[in-house]
PDBQT receptor file of N, H, CA, C and O in Angstrom, charges set to zero:
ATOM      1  N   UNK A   1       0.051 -17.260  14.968  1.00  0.00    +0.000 N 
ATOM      2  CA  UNK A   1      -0.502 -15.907  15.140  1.00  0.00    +0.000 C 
ATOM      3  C   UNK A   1       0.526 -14.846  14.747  1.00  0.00    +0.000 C 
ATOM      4  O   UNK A   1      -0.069 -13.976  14.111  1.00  0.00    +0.000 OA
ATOM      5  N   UNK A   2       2.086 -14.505  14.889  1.00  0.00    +0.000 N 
ATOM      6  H   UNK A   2       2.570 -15.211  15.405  1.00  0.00    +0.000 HD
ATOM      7  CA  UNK A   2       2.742 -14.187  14.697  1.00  0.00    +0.000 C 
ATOM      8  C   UNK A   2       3.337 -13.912  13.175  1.00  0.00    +0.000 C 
ATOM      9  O   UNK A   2       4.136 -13.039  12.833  1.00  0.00    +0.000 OA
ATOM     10  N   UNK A   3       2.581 -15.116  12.223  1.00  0.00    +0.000 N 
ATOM     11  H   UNK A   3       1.932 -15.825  12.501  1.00  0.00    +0.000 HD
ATOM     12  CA  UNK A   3       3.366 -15.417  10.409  1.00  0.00    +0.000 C 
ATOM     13  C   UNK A   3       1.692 -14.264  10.498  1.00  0.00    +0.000 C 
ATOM     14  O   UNK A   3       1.869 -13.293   9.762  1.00  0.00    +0.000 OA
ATOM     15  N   UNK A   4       0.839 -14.236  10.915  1.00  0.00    +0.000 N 
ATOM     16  H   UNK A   4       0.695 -15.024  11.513  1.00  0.00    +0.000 HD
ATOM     17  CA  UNK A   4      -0.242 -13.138  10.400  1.00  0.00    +0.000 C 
ATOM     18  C   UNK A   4       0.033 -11.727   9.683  1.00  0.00    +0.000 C 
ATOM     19  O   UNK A   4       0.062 -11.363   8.507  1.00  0.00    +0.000 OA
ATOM     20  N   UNK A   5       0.242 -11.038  11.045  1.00  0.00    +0.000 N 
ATOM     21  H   UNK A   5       0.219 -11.333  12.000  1.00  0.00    +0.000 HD
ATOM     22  CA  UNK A   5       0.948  -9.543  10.567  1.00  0.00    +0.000 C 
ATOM     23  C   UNK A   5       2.043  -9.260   9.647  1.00  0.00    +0.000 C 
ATOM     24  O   UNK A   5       2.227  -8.207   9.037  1.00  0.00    +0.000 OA
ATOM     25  N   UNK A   6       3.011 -10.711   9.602  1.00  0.00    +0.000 N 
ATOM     26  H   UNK A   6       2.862 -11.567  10.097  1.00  0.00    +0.000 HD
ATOM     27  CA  UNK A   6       4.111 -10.362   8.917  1.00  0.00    +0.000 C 
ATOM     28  C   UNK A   6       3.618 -10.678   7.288  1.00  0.00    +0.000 C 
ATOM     29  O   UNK A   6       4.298 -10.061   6.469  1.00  0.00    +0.000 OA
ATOM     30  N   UNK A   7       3.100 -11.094   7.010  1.00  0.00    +0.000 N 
ATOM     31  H   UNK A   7       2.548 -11.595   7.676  1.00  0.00    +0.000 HD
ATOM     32  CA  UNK A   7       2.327 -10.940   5.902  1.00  0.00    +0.000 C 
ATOM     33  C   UNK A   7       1.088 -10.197   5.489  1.00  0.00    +0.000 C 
ATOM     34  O   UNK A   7       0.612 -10.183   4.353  1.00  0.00    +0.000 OA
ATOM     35  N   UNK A   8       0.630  -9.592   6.539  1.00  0.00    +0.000 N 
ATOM     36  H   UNK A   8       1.016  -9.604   7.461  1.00  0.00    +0.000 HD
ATOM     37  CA  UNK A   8       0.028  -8.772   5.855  1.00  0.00    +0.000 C 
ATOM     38  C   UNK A   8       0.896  -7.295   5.922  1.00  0.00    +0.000 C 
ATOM     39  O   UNK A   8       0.434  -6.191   5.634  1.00  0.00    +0.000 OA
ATOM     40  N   UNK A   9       2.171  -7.571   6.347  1.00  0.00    +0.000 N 
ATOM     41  H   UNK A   9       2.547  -8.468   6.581  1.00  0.00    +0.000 HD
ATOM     42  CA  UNK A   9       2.729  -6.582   6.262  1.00  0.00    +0.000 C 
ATOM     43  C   UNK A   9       3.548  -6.712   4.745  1.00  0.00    +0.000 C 
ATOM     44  O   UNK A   9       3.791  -5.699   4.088  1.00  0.00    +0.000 OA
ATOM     45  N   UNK A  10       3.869  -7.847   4.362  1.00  0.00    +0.000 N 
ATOM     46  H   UNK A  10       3.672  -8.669   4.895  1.00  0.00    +0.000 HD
ATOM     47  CA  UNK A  10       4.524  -7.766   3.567  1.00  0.00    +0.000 C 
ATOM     48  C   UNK A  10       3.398  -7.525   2.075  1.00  0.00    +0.000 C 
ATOM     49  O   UNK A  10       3.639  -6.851   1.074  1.00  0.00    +0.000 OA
ATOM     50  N   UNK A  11       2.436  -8.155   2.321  1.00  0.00    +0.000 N 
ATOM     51  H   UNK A  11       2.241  -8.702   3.135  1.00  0.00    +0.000 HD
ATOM     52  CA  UNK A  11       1.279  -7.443   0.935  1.00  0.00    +0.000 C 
ATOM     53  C   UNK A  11       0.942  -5.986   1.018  1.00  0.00    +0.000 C 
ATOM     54  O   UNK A  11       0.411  -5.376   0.090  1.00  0.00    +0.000 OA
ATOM     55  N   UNK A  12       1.388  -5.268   2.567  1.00  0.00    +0.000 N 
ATOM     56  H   UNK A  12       1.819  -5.763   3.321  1.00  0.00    +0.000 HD
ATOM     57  CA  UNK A  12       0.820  -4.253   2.581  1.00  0.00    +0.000 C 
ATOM     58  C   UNK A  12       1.837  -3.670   1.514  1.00  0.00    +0.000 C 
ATOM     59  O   UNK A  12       1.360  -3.158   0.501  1.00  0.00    +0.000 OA
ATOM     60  N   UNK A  13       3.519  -3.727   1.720  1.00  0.00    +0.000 N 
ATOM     61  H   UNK A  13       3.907  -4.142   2.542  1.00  0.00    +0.000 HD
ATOM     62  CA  UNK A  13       4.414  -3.736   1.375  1.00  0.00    +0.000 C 
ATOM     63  C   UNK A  13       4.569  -3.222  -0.496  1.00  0.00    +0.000 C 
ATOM     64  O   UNK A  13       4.964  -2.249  -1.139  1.00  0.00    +0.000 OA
ATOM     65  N   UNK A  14       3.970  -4.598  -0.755  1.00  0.00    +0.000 N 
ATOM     66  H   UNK A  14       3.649  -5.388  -0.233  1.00  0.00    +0.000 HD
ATOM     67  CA  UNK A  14       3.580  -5.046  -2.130  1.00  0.00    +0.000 C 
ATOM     68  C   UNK A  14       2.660  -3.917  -2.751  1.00  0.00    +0.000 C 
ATOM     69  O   UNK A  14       3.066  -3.132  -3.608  1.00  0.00    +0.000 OA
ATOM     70  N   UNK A  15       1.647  -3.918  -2.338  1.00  0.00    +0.000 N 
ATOM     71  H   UNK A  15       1.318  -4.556  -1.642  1.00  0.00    +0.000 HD
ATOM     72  CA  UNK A  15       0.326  -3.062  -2.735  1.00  0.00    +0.000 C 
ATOM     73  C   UNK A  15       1.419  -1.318  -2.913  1.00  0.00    +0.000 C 
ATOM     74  O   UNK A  15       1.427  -0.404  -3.738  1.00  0.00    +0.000 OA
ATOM     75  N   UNK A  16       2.184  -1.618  -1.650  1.00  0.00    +0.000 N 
ATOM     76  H   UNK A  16       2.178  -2.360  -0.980  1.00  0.00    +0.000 HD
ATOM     77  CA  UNK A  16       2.201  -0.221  -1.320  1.00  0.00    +0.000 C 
ATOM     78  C   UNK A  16       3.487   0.681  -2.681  1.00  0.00    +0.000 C 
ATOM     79  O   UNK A  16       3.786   1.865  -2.831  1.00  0.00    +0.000 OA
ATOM     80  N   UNK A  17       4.003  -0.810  -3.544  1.00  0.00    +0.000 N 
ATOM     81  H   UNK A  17       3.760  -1.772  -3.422  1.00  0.00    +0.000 HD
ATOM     82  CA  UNK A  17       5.439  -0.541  -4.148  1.00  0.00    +0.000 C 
ATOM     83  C   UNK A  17       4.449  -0.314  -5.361  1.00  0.00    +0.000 C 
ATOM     84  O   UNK A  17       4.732   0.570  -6.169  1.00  0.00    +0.000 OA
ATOM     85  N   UNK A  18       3.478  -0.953  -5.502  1.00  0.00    +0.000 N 
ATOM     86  H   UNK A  18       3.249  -1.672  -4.846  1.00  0.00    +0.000 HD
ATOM     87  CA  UNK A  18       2.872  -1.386  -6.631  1.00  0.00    +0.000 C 
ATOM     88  C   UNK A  18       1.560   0.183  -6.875  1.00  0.00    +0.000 C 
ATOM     89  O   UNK A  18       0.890   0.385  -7.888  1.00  0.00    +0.000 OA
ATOM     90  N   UNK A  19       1.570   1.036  -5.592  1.00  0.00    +0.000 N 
ATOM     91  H   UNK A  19       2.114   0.872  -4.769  1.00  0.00    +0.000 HD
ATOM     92  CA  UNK A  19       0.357   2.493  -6.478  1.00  0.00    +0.000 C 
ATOM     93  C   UNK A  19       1.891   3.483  -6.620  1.00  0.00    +0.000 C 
ATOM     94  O   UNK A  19       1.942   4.300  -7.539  1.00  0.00    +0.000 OA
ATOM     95  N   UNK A  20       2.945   3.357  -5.779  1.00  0.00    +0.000 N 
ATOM     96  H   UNK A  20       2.904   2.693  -5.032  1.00  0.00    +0.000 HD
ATOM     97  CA  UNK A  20       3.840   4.200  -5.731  1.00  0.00    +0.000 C 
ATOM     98  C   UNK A  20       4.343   4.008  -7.184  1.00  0.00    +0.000 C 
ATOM     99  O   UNK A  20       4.877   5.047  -7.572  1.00  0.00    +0.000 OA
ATOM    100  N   UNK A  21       4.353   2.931  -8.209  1.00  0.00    +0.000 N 
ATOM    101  H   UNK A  21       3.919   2.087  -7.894  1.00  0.00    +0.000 HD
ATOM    102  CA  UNK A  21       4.941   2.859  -9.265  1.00  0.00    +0.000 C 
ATOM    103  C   UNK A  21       3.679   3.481 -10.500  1.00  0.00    +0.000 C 
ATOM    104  O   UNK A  21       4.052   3.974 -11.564  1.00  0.00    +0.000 OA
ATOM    105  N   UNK A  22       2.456   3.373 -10.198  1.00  0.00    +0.000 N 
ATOM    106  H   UNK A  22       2.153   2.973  -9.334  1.00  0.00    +0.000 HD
ATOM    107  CA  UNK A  22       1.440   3.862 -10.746  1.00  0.00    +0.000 C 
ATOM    108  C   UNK A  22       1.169   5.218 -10.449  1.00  0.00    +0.000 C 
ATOM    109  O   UNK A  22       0.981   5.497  -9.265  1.00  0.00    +0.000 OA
ATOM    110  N   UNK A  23       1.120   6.038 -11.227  1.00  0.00    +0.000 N 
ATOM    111  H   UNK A  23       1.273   5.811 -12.189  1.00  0.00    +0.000 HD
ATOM    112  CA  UNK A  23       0.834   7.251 -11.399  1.00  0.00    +0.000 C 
ATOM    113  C   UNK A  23      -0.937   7.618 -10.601  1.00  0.00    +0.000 C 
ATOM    114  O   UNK A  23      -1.325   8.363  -9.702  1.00  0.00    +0.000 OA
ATOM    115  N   UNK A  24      -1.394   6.931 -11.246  1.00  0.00    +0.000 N 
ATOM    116  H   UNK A  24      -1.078   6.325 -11.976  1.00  0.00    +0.000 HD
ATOM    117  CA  UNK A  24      -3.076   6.355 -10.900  1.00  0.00    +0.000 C 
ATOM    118  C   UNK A  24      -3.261   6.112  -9.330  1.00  0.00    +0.000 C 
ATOM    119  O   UNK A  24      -4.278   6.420  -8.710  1.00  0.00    +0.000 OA
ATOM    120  N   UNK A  25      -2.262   5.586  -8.848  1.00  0.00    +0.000 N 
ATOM    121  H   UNK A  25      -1.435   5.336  -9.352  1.00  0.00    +0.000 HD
ATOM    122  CA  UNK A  25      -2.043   4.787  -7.323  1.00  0.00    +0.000 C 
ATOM    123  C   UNK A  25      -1.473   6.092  -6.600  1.00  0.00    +0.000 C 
ATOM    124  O   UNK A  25      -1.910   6.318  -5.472  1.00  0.00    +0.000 OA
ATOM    125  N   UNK A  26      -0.473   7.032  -7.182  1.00  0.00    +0.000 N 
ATOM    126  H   UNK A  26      -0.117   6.848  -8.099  1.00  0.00    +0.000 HD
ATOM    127  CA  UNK A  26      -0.350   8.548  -6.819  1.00  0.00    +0.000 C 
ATOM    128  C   UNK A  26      -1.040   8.781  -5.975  1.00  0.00    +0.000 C 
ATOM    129  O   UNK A  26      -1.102   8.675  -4.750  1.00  0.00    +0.000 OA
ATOM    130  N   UNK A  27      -2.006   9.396  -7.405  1.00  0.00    +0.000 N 
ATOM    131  H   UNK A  27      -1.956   9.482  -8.400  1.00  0.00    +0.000 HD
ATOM    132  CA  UNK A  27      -3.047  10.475  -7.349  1.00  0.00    +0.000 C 
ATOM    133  C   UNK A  27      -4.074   9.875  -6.093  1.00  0.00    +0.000 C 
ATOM    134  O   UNK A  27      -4.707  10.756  -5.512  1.00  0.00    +0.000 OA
ATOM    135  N   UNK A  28      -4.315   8.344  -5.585  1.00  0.00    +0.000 N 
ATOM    136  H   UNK A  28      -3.801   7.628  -6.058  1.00  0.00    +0.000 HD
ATOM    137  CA  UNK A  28      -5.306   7.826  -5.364  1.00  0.00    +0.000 C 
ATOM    138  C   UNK A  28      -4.704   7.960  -3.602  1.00  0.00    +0.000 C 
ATOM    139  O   UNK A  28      -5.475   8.160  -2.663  1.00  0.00    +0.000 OA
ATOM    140  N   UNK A  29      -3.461   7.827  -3.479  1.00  0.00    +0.000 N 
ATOM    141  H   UNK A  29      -2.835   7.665  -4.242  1.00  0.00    +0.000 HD
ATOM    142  CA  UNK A  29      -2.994   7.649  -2.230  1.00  0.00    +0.000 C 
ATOM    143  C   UNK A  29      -2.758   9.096  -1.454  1.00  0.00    +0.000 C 
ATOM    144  O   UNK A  29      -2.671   9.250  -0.236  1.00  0.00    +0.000 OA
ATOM    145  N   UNK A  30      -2.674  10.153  -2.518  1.00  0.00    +0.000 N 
ATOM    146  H   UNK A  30      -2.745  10.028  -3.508  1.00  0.00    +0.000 HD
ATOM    147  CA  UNK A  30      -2.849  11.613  -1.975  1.00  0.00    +0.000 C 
ATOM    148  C   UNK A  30      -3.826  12.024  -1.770  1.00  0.00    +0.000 C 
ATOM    149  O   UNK A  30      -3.982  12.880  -0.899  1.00  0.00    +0.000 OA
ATOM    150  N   UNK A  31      -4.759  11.579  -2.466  1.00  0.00    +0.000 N 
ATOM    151  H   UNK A  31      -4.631  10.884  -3.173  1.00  0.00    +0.000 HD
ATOM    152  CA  UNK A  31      -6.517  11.181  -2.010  1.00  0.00    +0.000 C 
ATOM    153  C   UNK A  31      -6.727  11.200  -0.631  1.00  0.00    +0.000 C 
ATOM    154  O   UNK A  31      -7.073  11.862   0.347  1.00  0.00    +0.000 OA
ATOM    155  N   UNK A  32      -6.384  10.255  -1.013  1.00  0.00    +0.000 N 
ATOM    156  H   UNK A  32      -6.103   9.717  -1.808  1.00  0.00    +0.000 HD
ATOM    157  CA  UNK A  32      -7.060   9.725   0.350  1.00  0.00    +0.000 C 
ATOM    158  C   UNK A  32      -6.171  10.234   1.670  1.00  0.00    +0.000 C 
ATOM    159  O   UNK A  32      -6.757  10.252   2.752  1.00  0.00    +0.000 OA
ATOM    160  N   UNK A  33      -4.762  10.652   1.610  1.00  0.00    +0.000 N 
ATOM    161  H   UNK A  33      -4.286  10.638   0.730  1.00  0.00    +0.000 HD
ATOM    162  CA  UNK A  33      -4.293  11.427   2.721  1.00  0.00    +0.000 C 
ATOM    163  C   UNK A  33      -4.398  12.841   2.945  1.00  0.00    +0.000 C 
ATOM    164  O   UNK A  33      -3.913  13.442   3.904  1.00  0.00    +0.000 OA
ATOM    165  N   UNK A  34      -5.101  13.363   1.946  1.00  0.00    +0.000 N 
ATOM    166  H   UNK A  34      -5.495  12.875   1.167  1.00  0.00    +0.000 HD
ATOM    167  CA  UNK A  34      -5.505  14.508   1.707  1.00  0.00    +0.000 C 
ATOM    168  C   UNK A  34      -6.990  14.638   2.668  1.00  0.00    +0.000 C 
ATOM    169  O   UNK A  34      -7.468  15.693   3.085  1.00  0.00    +0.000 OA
ATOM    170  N   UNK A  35      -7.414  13.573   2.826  1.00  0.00    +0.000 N 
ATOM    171  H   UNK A  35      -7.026  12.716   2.488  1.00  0.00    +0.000 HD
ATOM    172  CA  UNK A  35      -9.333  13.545   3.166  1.00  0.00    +0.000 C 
ATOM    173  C   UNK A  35      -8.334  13.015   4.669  1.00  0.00    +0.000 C 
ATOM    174  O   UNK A  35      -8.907  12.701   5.712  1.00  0.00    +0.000 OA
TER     175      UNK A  35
């Protein structure tokens, strides 16, 4: 129960390196913290 979160922390991680390097992933993540 414990290896759970830590992986979805670490894809969150991933996802999260991977819009920050996209311009597209930017615009999409100010989006949505904007709403």
């Amino acid at each position: 129960m414990f290896n759970k979160p830590k992986r979805l922390n670490k894809e969150r991680q991933a996802k999260n390196s991977h819009f920050e390097s996209e311009p597209k992933g930017k615009a999409i993540l100010m989006e949505l913290s904007g709403k």
